[in-house]
Each structure stands twice: as C-alpha cells, then as structure tokens.
VEXLO-40989 format. One line per field, with one value per residue: residue number from 0; residue in three letters; x, y, z of N, C-alpha, C in turn. Coordinates in steps of 0.02 Angstrom, whole numbers. Layout:
residues N
seq [NUM / ...]
type [ALA / ...]
n_east [X / ...]
n_north [Y / ...]
n_up [Z / ...]
ca_east [X / ...]
ca_north [Y / ...]
ca_up [Z / ...]
c_east [X / ...]
c_north [Y / ...]
c_up [Z / ...]
This chain:
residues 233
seq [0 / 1 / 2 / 3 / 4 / 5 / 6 / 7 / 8 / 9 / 10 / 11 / 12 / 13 / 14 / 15 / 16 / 17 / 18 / 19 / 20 / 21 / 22 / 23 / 24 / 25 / 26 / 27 / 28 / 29 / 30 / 31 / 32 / 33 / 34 / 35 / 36 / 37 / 38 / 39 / 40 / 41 / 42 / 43 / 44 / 45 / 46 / 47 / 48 / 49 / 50 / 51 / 52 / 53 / 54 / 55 / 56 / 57 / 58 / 59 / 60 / 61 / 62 / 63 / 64 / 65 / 66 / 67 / 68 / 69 / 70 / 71 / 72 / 73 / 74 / 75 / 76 / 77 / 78 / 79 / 80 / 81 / 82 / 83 / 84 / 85 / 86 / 87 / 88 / 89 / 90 / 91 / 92 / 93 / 94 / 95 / 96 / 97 / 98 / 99 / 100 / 101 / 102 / 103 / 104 / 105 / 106 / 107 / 108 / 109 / 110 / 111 / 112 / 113 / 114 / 115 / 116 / 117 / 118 / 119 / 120 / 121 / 122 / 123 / 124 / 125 / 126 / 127 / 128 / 129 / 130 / 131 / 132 / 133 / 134 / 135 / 136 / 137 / 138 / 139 / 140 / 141 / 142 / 143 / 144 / 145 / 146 / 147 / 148 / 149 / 150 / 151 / 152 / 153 / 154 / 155 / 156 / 157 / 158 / 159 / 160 / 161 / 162 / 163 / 164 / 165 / 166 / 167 / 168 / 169 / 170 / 171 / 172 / 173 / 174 / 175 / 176 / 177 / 178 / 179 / 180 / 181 / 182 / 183 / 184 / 185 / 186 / 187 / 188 / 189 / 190 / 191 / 192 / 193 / 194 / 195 / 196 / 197 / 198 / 199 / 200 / 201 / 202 / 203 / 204 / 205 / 206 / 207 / 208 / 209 / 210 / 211 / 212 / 213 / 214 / 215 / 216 / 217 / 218 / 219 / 220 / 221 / 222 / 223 / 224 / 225 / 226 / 227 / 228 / 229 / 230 / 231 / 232]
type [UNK / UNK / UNK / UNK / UNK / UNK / UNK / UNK / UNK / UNK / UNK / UNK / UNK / UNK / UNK / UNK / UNK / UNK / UNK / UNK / UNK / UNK / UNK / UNK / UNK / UNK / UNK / UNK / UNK / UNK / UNK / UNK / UNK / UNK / UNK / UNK / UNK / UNK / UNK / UNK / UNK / UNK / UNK / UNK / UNK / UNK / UNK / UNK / UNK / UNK / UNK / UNK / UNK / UNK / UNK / UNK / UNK / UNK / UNK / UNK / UNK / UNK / UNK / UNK / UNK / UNK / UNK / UNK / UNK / UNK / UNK / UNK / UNK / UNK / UNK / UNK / UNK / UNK / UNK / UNK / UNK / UNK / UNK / UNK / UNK / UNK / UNK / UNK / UNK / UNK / UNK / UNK / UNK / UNK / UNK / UNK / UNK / UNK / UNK / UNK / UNK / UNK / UNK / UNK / UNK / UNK / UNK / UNK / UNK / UNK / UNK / UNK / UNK / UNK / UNK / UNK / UNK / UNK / UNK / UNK / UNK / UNK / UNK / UNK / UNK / UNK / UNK / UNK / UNK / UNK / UNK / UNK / UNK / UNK / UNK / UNK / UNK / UNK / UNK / UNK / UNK / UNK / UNK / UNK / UNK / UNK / UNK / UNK / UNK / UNK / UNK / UNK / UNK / UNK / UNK / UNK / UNK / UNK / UNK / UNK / UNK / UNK / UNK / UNK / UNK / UNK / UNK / UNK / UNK / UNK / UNK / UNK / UNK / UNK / UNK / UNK / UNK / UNK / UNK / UNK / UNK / UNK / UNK / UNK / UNK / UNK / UNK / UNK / UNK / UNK / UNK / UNK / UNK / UNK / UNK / UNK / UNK / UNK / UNK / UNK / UNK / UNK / UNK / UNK / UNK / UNK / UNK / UNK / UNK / UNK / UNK / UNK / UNK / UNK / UNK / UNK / UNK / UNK / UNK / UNK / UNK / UNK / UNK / UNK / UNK / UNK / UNK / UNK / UNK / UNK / UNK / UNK / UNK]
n_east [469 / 454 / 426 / 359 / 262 / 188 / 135 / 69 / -22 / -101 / -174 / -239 / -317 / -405 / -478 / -565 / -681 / -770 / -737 / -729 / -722 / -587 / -561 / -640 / -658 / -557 / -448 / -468 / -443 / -324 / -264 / -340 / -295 / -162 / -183 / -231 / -149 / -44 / 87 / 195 / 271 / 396 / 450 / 430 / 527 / 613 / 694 / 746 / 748 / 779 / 803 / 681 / 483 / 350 / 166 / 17 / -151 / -294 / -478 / -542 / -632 / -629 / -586 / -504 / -353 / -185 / -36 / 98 / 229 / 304 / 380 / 472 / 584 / 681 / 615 / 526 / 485 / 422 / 411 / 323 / 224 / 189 / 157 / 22 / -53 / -91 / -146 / -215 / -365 / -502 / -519 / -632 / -595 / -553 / -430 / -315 / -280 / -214 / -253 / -252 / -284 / -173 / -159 / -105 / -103 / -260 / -313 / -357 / -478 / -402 / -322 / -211 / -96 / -42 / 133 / 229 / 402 / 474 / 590 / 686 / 675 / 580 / 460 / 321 / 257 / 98 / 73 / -84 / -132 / -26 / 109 / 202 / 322 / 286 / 330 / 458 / 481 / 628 / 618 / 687 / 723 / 611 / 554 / 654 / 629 / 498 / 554 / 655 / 578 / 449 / 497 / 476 / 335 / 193 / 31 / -104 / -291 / -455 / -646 / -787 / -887 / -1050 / -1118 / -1249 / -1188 / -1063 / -907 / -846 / -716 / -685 / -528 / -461 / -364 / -194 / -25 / 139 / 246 / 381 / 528 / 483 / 475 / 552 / 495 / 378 / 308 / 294 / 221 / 84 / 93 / 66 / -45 / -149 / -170 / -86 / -51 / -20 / -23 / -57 / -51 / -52 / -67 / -93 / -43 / -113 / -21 / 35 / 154 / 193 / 123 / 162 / 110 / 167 / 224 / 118 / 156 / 27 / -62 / -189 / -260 / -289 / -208 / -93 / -27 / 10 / 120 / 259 / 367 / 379 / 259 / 209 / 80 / -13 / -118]
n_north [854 / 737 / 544 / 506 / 629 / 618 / 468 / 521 / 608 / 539 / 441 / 546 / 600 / 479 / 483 / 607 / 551 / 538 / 648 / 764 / 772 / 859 / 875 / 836 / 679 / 520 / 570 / 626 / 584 / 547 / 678 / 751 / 682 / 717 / 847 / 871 / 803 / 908 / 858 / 876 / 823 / 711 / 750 / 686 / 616 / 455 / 417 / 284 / 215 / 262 / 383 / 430 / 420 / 327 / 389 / 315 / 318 / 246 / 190 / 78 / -5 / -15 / -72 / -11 / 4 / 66 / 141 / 62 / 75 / 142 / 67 / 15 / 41 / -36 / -160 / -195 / -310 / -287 / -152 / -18 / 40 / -39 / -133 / -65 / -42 / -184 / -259 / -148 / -42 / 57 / 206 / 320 / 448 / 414 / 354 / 249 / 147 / 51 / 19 / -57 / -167 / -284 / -456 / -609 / -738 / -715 / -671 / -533 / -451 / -420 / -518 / -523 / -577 / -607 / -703 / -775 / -824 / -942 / -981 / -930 / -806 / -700 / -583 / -601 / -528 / -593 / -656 / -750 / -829 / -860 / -885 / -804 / -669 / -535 / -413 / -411 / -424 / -417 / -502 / -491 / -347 / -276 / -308 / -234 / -112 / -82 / -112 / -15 / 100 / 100 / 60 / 107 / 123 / 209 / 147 / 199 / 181 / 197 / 205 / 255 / 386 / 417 / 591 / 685 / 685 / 703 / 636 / 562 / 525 / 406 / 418 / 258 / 150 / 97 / 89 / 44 / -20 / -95 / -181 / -237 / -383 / -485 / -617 / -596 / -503 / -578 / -676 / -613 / -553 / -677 / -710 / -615 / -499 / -401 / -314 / -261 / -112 / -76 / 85 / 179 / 237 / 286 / 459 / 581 / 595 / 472 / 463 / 358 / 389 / 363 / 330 / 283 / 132 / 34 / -47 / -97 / -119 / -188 / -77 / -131 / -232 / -210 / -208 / -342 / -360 / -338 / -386 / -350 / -267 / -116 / -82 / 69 / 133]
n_up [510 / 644 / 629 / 772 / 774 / 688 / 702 / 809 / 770 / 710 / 780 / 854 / 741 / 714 / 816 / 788 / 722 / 573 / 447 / 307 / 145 / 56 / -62 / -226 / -313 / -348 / -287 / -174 / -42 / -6 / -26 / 55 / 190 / 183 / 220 / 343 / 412 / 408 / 305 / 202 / 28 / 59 / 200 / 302 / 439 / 510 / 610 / 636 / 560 / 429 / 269 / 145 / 185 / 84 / 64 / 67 / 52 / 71 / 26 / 122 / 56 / -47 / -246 / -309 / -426 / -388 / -449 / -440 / -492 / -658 / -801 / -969 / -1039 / -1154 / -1168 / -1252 / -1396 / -1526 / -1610 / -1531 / -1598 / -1695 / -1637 / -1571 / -1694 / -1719 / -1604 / -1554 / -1523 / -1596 / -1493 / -1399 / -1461 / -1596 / -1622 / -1646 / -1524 / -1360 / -1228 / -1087 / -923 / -889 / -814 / -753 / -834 / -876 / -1026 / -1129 / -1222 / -1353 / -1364 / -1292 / -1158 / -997 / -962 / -825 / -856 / -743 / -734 / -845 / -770 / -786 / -876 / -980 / -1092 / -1186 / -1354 / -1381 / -1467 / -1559 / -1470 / -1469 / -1380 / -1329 / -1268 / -1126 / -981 / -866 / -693 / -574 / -608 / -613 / -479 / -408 / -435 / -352 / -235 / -213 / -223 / -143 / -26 / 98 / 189 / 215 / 259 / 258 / 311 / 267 / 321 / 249 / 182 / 100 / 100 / 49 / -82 / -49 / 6 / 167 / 268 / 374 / 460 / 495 / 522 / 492 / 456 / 477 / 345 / 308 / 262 / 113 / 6 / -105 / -156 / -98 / -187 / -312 / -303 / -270 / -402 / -475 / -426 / -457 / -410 / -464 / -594 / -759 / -829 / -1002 / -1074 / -1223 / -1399 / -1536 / -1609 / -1729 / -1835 / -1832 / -1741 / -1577 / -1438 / -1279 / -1114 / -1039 / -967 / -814 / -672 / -584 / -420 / -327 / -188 / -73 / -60 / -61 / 84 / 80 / 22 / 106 / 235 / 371 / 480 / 553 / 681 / 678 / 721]
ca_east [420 / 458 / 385 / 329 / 227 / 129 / 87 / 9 / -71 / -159 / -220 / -308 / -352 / -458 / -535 / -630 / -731 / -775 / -711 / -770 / -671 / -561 / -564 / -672 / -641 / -515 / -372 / -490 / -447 / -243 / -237 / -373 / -259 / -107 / -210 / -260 / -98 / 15 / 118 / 214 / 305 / 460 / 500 / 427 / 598 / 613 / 767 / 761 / 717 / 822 / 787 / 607 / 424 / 287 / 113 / -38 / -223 / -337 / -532 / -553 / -693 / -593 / -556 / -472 / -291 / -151 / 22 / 155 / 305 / 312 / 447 / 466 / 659 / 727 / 551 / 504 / 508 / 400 / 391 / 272 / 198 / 159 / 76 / -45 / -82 / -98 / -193 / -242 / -435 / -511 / -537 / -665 / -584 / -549 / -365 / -284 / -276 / -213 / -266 / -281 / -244 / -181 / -151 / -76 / -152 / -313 / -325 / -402 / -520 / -370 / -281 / -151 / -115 / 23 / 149 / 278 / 441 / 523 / 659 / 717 / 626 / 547 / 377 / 298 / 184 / 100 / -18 / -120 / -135 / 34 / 141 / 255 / 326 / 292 / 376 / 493 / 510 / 651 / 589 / 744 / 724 / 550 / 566 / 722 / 617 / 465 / 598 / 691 / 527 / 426 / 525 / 444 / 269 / 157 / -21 / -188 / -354 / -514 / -708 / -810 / -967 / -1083 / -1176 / -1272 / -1147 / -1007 / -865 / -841 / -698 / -648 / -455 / -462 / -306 / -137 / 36 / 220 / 265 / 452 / 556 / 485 / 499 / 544 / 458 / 298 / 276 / 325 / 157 / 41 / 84 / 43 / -123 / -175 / -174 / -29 / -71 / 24 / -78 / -35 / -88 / -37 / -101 / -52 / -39 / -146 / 39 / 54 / 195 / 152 / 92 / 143 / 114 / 204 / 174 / 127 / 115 / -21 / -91 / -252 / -248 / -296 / -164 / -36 / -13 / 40 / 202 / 307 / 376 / 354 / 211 / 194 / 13 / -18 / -216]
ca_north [819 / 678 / 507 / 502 / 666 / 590 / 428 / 543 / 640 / 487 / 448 / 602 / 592 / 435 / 506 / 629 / 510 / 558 / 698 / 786 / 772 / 928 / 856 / 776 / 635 / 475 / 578 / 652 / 535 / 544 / 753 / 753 / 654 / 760 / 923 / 860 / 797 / 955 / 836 / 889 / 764 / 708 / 784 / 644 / 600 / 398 / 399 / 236 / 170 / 299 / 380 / 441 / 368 / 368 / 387 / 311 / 323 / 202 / 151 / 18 / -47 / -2 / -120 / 22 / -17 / 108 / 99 / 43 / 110 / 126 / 36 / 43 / 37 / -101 / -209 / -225 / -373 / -262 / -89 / 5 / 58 / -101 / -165 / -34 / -72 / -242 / -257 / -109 / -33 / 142 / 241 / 366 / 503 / 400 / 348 / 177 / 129 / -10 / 37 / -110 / -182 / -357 / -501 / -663 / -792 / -686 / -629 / -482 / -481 / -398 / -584 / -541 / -589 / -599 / -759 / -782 / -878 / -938 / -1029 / -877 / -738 / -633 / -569 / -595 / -509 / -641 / -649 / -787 / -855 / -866 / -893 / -741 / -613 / -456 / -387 / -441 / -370 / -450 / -505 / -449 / -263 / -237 / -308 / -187 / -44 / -84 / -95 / 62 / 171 / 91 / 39 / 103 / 136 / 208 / 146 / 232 / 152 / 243 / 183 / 299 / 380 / 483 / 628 / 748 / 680 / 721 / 585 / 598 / 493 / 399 / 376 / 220 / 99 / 116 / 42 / 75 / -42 / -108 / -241 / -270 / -428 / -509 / -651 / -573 / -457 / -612 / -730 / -551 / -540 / -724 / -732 / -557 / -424 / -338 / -317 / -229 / -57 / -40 / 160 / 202 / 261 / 338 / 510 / 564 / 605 / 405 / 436 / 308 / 411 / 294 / 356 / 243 / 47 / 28 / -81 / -75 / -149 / -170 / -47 / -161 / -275 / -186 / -224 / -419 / -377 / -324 / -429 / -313 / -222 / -102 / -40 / 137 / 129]
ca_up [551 / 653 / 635 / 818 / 782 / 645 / 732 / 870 / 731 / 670 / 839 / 824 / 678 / 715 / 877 / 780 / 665 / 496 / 408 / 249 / 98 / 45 / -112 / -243 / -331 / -293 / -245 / -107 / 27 / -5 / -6 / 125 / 257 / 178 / 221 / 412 / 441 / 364 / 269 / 130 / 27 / 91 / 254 / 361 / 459 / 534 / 625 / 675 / 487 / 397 / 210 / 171 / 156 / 51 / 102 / 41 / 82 / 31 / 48 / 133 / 28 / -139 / -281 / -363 / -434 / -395 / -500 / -405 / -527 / -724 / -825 / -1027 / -1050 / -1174 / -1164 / -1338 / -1437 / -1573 / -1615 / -1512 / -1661 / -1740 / -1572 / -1573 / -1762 / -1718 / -1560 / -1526 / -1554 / -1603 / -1430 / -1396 / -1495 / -1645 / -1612 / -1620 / -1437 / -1334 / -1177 / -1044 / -878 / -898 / -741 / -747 / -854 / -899 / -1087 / -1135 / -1302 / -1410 / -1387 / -1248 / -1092 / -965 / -938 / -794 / -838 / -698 / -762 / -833 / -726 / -835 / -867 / -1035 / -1158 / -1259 / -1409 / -1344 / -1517 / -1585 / -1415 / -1477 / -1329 / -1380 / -1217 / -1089 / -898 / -805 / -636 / -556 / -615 / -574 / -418 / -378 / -448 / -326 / -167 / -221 / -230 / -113 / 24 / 166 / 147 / 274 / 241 / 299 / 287 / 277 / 322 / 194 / 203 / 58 / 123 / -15 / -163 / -38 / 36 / 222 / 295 / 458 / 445 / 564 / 536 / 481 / 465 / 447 / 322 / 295 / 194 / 60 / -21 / -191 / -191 / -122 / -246 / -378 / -280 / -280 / -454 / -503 / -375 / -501 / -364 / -470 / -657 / -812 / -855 / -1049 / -1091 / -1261 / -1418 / -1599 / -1648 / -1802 / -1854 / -1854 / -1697 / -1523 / -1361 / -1216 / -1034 / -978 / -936 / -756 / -641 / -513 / -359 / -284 / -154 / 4 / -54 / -28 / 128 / 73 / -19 / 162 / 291 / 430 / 483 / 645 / 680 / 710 / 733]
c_east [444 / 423 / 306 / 255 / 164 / 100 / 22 / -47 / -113 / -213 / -276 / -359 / -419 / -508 / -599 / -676 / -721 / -764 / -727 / -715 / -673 / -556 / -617 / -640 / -593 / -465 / -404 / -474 / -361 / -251 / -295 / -330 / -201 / -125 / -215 / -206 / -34 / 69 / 122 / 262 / 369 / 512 / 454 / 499 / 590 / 692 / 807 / 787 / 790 / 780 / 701 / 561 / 394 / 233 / 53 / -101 / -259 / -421 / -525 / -609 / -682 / -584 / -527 / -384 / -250 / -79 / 80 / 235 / 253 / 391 / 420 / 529 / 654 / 662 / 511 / 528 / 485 / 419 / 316 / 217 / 143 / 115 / 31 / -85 / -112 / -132 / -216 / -335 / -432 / -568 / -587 / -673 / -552 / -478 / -354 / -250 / -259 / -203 / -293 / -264 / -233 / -155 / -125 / -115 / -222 / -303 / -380 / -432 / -481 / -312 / -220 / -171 / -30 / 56 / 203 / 315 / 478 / 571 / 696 / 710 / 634 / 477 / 363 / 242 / 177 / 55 / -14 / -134 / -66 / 105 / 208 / 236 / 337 / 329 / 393 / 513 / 563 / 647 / 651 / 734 / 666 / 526 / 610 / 675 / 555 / 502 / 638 / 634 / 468 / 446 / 502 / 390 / 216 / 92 / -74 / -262 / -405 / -568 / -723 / -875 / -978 / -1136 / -1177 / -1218 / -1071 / -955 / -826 / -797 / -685 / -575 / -448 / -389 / -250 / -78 / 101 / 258 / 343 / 452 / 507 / 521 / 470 / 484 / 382 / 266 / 285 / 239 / 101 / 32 / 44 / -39 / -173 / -207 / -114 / -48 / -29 / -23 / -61 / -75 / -32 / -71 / -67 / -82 / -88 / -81 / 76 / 104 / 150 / 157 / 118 / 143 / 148 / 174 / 182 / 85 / 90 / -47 / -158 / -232 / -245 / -259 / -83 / 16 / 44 / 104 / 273 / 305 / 355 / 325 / 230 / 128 / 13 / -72 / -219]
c_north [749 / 606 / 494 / 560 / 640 / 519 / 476 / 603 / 610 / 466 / 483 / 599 / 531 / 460 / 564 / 602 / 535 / 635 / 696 / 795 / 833 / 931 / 819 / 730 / 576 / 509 / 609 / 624 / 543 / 616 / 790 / 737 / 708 / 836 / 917 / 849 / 855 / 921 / 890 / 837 / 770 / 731 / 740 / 601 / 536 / 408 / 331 / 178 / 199 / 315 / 427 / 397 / 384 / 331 / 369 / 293 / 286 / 182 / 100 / -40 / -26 / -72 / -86 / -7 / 53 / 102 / 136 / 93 / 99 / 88 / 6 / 13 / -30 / -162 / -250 / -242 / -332 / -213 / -83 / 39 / 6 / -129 / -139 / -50 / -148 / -263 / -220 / -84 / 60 / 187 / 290 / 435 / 480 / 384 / 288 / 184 / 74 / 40 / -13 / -128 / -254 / -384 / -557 / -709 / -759 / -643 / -575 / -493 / -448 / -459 / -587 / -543 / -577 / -667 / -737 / -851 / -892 / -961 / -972 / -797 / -672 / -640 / -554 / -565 / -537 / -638 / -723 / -835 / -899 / -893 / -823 / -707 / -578 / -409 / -414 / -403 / -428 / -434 / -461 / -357 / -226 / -238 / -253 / -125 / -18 / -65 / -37 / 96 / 146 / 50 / 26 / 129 / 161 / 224 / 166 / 213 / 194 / 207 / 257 / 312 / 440 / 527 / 682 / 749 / 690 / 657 / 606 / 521 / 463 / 358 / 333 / 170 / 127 / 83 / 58 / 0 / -68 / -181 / -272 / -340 / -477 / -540 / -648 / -540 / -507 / -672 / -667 / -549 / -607 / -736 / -655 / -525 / -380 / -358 / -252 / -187 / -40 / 29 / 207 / 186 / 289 / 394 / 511 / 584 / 538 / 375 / 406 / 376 / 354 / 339 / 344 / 180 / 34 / -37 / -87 / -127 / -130 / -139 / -68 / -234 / -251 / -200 / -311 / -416 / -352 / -381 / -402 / -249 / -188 / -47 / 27 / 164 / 80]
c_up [567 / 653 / 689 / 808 / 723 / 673 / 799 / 819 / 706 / 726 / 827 / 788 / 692 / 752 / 837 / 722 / 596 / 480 / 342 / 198 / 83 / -50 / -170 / -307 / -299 / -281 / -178 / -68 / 27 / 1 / 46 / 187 / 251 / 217 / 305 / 445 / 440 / 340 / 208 / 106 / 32 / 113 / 333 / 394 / 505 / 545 / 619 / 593 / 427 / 310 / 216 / 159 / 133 / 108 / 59 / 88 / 46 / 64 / 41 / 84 / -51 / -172 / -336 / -366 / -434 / -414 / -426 / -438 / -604 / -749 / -890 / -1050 / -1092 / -1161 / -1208 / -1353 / -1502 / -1569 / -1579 / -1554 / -1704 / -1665 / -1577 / -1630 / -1757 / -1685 / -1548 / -1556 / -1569 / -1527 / -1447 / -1427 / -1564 / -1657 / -1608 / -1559 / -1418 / -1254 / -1109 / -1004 / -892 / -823 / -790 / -787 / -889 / -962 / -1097 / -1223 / -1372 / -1419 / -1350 / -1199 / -1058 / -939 / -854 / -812 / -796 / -701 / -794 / -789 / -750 / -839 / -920 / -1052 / -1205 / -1283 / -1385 / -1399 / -1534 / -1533 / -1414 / -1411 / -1357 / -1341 / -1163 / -1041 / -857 / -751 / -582 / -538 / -593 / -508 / -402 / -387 / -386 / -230 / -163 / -200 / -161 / -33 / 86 / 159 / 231 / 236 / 276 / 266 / 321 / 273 / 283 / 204 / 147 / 81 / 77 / -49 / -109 / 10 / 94 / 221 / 346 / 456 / 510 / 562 / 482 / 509 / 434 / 429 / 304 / 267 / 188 / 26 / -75 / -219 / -146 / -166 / -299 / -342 / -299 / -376 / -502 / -474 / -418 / -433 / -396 / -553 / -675 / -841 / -938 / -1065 / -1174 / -1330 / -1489 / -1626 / -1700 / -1842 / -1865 / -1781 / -1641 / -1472 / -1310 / -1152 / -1002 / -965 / -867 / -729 / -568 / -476 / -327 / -217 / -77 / -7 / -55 / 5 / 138 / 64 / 33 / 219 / 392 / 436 / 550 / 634 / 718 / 741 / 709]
C-alpha cells in the first residue's frame, strides 16, 4: 500500500463522521482505524521518505500515556531485587511491587524521583532522601532508541463520542511526522510530557518480574518531539 492511497483513505475516512468502535477498550481507536483503513503492520510504502512507519491513533481529549520504547540494559546502580525490597510496596495480589510512572523533578511517595544531568547527559534514578542513583539512562542512547523506532510516525487524531456504553469515533486530523529530534525529546522530557514507567515486581520464589522500564508520552504530545509536520486532514 502506497502512502498516497492512505492519505486519500483518511480523507474518507473523515467525510463519514463518527464511526463505531470495532473494539472495546483503549486499543479501540488504534485497531478501529487499522480495520477501516486495511492496514497491516508494515507494508505502508513512502517512497519519497524511504523505510517504514508507525501508526498511532490517539483521542484527542486523552491524557493517557503511551510508551514510546523500553530500555533496561546495563542501568542499575542496585540490584533489581534490592530496589523492590527497598522501595517497593505490597500490590493487589500481595507481591512486593514497584510499580510507577515517574517525571522530572516530581517524587513519588516511595521517595524517588527523576534527575537530568546535563553536564554529563544522563538520566537519573534518585532516592530523594539520600541523593544516591539507583539507575542511569544515557541521554544519547535513549534518544537514538526513540529516532530508530519512531522515526516516522503517522499520527491520527480522533473527536470521541459515548453512545449506550459504546465509543463512536470521528478520525478528523492527522500528520506525517518526520525528523525527529534530540533535543526535543530532551525539553518534553524535562517540561514532564515523557515520564519513566517502572513495572516490576518479585516472584513468591523471591526472583524480580520486570516488564520492562518504559518510557512514555502523553499521547497529544507527541506531536512536539518532530521538526517536520505535513497535514493530512
């Protein structure tokens, strides 16, 4: 499928107003557009651009956070083990948990928070007490990992509507996103529109669970961390 054929599919797409989710819950609005558009992932073809894109769907009137990448590798200052013991709480099913989104400057009530050094450019995990980094992201790498995977981004915004429990959309605007850049995603991250998801947990076997540490973006900011936009609707 060529690019051209999906901008004129969005067209469309707008002209007939609201549409009924195929789906429920929040992925309804991303495999709703996938379903209207016959997307499958990556065989949208940009000649002009080269490579492929991703696609995201987002309500407009969201303040949900969606993860950008994960990254883990070589991060710990502790054992993941002993963090959880240490900050972590007892979750819903009786498990030592550290389960939290953190931002820039804003501590959470288990005593961490998140620094930026820029003098060396890295991205700290600090007990808020003690000044100890408990983990270390060089800026560098997570930047690279954000421009690798998200390169070209084609965004779709949805007006939203509930009829009898059910979520009807109107896919109205949209944008073919390109370069990405560093030091927007390095201002996004300090202005807390990009926060550090920790999701991990210990075993009753004592071993750590991690999901993975991601980090996510408010969904209608997105849009900030590229230099060039071109509107599609």
């Amino acid at each position: 499928m060529q690019f051209k054929d999906i901008e004129e599919a969005l067209r469309n797409l707008n002209q007939r107003g609201y549409v009924r989710s195929l789906r429920n819950g929040t992925t309804g609005i991303g495999y709703t557009l996938e379903q209207l558009l016959g997307l499958r992932e990556s065989n949208i073809s940009i000649p002009d651009i080269g490579g492929r894109i991703e696609v995201k769907a987002v309500r407009k009137d969201s303040d949900s956070l969606i993860t950008l990448f994960t990254f883990n590798k070589g991060v710990w200052k502790i054992s993941q083990k002993e963090l959880i013991s240490q900050y972590g709480y007892e979750d819903k099913k009786g498990r030592k948990a550290l389960k939290n989104t953190l931002f820039y400057k804003h501590s959470i009530p288990q005593g961490l928070t998140i620094d930026v050094d820029e003098k060396n450019n890295v991205v700290n995990l600090i007990d808020v007490y003690t000044g100890q980094a408990l983990a270390t992201w060089d800026m560098y790498v997570i930047v690279g990992k954000f421009m690798t995977k998200l390169g070209r981004l084609l965004l779709v915004l949805a007006d939203r509507d509930k009829r009898k429990g059910v979520e009807w959309f109107h896919y109205n605007e949209a944008y073919l996103l390109t370069d990405p850049q560093a030091r927007k995603f390095i201002e996004a991250f300090k202005q807390g529109s990009i926060g550090i998801d920790l999701r991990m947990h210990l075993r009753e076997n004592g071993t750590v669970r991690n999901r993975g540490t991601a980090f996510r973006i408010r969904e209608k900011d997105l849009i900030l961390l590229y230099d060039k936009r071109k509107k599609i609707i």
